[in-house]
KOLLUM-192531 format. One line per field, with one value per residue (C-alpha): residue number from 1; chain; x, y negated, z. Coordinates in pm, whole numbers, plus 50000, padded with zeros to 5 digits. Each point is the difference from the previous one (the first is absolute). Layout:
N
nr = (NUM:...)
kette = (A:...)
u = (X:...)
v = (Y:...)
w = (Z:...)
END
This chain:
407
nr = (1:2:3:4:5:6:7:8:9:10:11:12:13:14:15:16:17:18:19:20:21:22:23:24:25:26:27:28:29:30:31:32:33:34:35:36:37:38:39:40:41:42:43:44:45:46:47:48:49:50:51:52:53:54:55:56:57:58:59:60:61:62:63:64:65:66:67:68:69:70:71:72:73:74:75:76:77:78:79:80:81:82:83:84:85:86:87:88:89:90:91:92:93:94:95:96:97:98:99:100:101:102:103:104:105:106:107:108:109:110:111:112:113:114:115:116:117:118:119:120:121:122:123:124:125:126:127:128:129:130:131:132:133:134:135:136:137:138:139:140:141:142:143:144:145:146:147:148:149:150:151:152:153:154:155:156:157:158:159:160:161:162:163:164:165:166:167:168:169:170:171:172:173:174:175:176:177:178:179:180:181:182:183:184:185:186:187:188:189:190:191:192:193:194:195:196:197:198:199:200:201:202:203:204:205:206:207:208:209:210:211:212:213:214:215:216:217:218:219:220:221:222:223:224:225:226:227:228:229:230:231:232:233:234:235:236:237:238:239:240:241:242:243:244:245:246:247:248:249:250:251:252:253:254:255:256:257:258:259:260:261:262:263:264:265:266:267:268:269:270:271:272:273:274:275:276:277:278:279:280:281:282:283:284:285:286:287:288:289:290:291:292:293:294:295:296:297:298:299:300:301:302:303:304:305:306:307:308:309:310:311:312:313:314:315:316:317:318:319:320:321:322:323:324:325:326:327:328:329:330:331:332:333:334:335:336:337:338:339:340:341:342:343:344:345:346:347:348:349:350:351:352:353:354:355:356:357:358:359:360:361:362:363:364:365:366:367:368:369:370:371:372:373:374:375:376:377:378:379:380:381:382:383:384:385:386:387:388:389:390:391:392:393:394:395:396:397:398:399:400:401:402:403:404:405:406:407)
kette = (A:A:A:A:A:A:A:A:A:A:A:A:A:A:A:A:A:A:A:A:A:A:A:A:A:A:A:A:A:A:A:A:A:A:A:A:A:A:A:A:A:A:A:A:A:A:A:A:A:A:A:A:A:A:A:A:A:A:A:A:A:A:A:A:A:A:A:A:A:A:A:A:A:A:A:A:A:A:A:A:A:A:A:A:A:A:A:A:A:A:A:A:A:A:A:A:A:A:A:A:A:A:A:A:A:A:A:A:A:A:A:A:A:A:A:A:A:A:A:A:A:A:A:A:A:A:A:A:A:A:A:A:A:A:A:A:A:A:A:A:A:A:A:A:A:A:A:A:A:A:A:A:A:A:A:A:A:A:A:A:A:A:A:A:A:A:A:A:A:A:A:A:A:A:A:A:A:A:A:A:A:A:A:A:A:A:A:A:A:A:A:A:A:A:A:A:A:A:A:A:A:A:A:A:A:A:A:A:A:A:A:A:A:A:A:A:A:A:A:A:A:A:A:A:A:A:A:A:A:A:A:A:A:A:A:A:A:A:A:A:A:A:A:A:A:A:A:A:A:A:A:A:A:A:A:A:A:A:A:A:A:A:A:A:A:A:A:A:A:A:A:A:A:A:A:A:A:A:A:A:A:A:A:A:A:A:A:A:A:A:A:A:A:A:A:A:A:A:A:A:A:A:A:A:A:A:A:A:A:A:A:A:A:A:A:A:A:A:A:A:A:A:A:A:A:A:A:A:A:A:A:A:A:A:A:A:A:A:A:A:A:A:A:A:A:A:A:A:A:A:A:A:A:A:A:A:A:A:A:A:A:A:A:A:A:A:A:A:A:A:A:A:A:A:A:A:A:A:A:A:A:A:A:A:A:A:A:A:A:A:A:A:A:A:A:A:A:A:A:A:A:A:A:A:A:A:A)
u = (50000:50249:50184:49730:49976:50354:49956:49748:49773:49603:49796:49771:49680:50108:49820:50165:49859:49632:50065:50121:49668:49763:50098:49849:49638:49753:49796:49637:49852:50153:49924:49628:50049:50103:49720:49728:50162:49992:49616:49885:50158:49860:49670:50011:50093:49700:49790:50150:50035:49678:49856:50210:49915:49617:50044:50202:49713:49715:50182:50053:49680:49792:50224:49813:49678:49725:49793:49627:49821:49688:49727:49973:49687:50043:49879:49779:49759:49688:49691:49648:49927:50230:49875:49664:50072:49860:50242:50264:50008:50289:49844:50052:49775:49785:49741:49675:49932:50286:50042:50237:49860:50035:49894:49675:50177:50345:50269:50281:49951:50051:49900:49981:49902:50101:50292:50068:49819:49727:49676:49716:49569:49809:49963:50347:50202:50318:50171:49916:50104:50034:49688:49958:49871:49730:49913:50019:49731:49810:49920:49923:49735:49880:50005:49833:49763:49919:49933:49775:49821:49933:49915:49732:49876:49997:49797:49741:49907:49984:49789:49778:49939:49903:49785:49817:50019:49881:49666:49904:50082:50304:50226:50020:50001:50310:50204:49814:50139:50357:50015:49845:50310:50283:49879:50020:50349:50121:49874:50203:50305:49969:49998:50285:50177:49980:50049:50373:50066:49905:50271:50256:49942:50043:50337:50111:49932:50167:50351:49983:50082:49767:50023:49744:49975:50137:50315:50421:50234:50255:50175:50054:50037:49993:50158:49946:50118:49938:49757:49711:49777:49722:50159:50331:50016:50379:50279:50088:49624:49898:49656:49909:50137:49943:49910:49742:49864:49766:50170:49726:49917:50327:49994:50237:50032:50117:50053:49866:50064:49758:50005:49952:49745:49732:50118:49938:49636:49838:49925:50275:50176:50418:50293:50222:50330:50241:50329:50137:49826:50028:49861:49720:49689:49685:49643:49850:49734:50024:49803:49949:50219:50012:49817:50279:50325:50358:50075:50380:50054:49697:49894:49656:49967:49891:49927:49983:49871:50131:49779:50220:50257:50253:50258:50263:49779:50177:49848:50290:50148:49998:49818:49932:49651:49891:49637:49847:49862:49596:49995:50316:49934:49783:50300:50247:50381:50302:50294:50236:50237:50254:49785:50193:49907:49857:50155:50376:49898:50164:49969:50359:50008:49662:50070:49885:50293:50078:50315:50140:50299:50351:50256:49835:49994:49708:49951:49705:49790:49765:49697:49670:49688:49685:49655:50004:49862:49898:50338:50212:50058:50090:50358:49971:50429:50300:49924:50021:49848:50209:50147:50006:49887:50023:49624:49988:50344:50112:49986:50386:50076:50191:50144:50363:49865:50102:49690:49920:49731:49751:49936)
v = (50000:49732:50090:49933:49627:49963:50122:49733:50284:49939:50280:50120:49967:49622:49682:49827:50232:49986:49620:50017:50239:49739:49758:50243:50058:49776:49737:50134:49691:49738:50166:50013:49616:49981:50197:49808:49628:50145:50105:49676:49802:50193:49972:49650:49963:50215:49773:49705:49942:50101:49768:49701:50040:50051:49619:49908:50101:49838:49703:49961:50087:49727:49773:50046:49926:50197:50006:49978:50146:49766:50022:49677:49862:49724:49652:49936:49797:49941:50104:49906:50350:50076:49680:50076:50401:50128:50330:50161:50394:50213:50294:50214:49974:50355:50109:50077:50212:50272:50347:50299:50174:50342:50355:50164:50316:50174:49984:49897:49653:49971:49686:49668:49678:49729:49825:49714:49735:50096:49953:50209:49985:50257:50331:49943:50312:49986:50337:50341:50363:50304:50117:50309:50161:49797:49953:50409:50050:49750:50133:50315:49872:49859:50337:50177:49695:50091:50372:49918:49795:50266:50276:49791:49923:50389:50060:49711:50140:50372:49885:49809:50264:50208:49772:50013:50413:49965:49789:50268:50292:50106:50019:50066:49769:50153:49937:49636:49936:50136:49716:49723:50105:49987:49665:49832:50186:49878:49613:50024:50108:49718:49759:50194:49958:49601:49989:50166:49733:49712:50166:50053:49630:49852:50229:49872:49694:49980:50029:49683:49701:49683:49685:49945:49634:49687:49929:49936:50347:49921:50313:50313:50311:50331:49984:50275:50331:49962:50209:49777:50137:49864:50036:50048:50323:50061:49794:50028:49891:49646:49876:49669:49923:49589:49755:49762:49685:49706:49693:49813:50097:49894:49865:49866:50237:49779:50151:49703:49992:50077:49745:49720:50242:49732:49776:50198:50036:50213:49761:49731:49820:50141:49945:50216:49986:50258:50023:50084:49643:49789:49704:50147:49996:50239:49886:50272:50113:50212:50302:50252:50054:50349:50041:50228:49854:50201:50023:50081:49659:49831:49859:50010:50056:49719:50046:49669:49985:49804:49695:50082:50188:50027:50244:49887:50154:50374:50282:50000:49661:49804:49692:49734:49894:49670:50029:49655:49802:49907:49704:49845:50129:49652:49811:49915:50025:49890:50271:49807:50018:50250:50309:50242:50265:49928:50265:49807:49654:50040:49687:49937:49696:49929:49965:50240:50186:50250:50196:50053:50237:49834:50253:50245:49755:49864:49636:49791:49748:49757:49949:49799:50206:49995:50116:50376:50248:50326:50198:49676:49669:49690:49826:49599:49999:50227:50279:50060:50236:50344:49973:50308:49973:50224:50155:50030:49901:50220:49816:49986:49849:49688:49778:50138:50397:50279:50169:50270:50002:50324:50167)
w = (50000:50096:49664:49799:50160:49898:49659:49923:49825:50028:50042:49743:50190:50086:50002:49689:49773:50143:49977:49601:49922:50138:49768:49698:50150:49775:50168:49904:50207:49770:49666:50110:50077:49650:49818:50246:49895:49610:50026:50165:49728:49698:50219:49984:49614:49901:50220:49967:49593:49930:50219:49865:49659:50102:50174:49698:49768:50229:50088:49575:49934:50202:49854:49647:49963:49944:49680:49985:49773:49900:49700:49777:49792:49725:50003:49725:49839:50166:49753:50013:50037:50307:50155:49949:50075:50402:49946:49750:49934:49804:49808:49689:49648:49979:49761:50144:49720:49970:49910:49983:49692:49980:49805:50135:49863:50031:49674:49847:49876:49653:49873:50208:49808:50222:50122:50349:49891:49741:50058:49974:50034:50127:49850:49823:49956:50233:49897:49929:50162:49757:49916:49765:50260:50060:49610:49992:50258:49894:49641:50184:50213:49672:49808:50274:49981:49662:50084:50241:49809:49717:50290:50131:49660:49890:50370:49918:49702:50143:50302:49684:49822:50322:50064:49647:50070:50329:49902:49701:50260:49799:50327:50324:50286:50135:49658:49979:50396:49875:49674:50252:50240:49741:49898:50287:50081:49695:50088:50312:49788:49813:50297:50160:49665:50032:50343:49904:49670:50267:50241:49725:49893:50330:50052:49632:50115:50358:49780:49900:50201:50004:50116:50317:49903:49804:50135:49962:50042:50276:50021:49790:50242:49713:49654:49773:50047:50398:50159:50170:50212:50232:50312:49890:50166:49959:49991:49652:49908:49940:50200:49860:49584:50071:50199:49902:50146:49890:49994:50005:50330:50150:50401:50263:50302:50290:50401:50181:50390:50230:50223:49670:49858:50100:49798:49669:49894:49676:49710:50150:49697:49949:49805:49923:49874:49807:50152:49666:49864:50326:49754:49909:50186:50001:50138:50181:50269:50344:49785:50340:50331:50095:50326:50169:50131:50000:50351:49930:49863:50110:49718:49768:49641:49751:49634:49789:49698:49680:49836:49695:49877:49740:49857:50199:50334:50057:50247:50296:49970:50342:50058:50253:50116:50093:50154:49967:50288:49843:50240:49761:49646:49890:50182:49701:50121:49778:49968:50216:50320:50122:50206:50212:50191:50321:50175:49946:50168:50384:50276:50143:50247:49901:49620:49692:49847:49780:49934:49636:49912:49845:50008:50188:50305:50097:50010:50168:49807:50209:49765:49976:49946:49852:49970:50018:49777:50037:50082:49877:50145:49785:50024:49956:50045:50097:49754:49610:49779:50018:50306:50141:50401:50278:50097:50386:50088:50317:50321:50055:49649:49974:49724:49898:50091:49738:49853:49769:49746:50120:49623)
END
């Protein structure tokens, strides 16, 4: 032992070696530090930038205004009709008369004699489905007309001459009973005989098309070679061959609201106007209003009729109704003035306005009105003819706002 001190030897199971291993053990606690500090940061990036760029985008975004969108009417001159006018109606030209002609019978169409636009009169023949048929059985029932005939004119003159036989006591009753019975069979063949031509006539007949009344083809549905049929019972048959209507029974279908309804009376004086020939005015008359309303749009039918007509009146075109006020109709207005429609004309700070559109921004107008007229109200200043307005501005509008025309 005391050599070993000398010596200056360590033992093996010593402390410096215990001490040089301790400094190779890994620190779990800090690397769990590490991973923890790492995880709160990425925490806070996928938190953090999304929320900046959301208060980026809102904080950019209520910097812009909005737009509001906004329907516009036109100023325009002020007629004697819309000044003298109670109510104004949209509606479409209709015929009151109007047909989708088709064959009574079943066939391929093989002749058709008309074309969009002709006109036709009653009893005119439209087209024609193959026939043979028909013809064949036709001259049939004729032929067996023609035997029956000569059978009931061999049994009248065998029931005659019984008869004659009869009286001089040349034959029996019995054979006399047997003539009187073939006669009258062979009457009864004769009517059933005609009773068959008048059925093959009518079937001959029921292939060809006529036209129900006078009146202007608007559409051709068949063209030959097409199968028609009365019901079109398949898809590759044809139901109607044209469509015909009367032009000169042409009216102005208008939807008038039912709370104005009142205001519109059968018999009441109307113009009407052609949206295709806005300078060209019709005369015409409330002809009936259709005592139902449609409760999805709330709204009653009115049919006006025309004073006159010309060529240039088409079934389908749109038109606008004026329905006269009888109280004004002696009165005698000039055409003059600016009208707009009421509906634009707002009070701010106690003064009329209206707001027209320059540049898609809306701009206010303060304006001096007039008598008003129906759905219109006259302009004495601040507005010319074909201006385009806003109808019932929003509440929040103001002059410098962006706004988008509603098509």
């Amino acid at each position: 032992m005391p050599d070993e001190k000398k010596s200056g030897q360590t033992p093996s199971t010593g402390v410096g070696v215990s001490r040089d291993l301790s400094a190779l053990k890994i620190d779990r606690d800090e690397d769990w530090k590490g991973y923890e500090r790492k995880r709160k940061i990425k925490r806070a990036l996928w938190i953090g930038i999304p929320l900046s760029a959301l208060i980026i985008v809102v904080v950019f975004l209520t910097g812009i205004p909005s737009t509001k969108e906004v329907d516009v009417g036109t100023a325009t001159i002020l007629t004697q009709s819309q000044a003298q006018s109670v109510l104004s109606a949209t509606g479409y030209v209709v015929a009151e008369r109007k047909a989708s002609v088709a064959s009574k019978a079943t066939g391929r169409l093989e002749y058709l004699a008309v074309a969009e636009g002709d006109t036709v009169s009653k009893g005119d023949i439209i087209g024609r489905i193959e026939n043979a048929d028909m013809e064949a059985a036709l001259e049939l029932a004729k032929a067996n007309l023609q035997q029956a005939r000569a059978d009931s004119i061999m049994a009248a003159l065998e029931f005659q001459r019984q008869e004659d036989l009869l009286k001089s006591g040349s034959t029996t009753p019995q054979a006399h009973e047997a003539a009187q019975a073939r006669n009258l069979g062979a009457s009864a063949g004769v009517a059933a005989a005609l009773a068959s031509v008048k059925a093959a006539e009518v079937a001959l007949e029921n292939t060809f098309i006529r036209a129900p009344f006078d009146g202007t083809v608007l559409l051709k549905h068949a063209d030959v070679g097409e199968v028609v049929a009365p019901f079109a019972s398949s898809a590759s048959s044809k139901g109607a061959v044209v469509d015909l209507a009367d032009m000169n029974s042409l009216e102005v279908e208008a939807d008038v609201s039912e709370a104005n309804i009142q205001r519109v009376e059968v018999g009441q004086k109307a113009e009407i106007i052609l949206d295709a020939y806005p300078g060209v005015r019709y005369d015409g008359y409330v002809k009936k209003i259709v005592p139902t309303a449609d409760r999805s749009r709330a709204t009653v039918l009115t049919k006006v009729a025309f004073l006159q007509i010309d060529r240039r009146v088409l079934p389908e075109m749109s038109a606008r109704i004026n329905f006269m006020n009888p109280d004004t109709l002696s009165e005698s207005i000039p055409d003059s003035g600016v009208a707009i429609p009421s509906a634009a004309i707002v009070m701010l700070d106690g003064r009329p306005v209206v707001f027209t559109i320059i540049d898609n921004t809306a701009r206010a107008i303060e304006i001096e009105t007039g008598p008003k007229f129906g759905s219109v109200t006259r302009i004495e200043r601040g507005i010319a003819a074909g201006q385009k307005v806003i109808l019932s501005p929003p509440t929040n509008l103001k002059d410098g706002d962006k706004v988008k025309v509603v098509e």
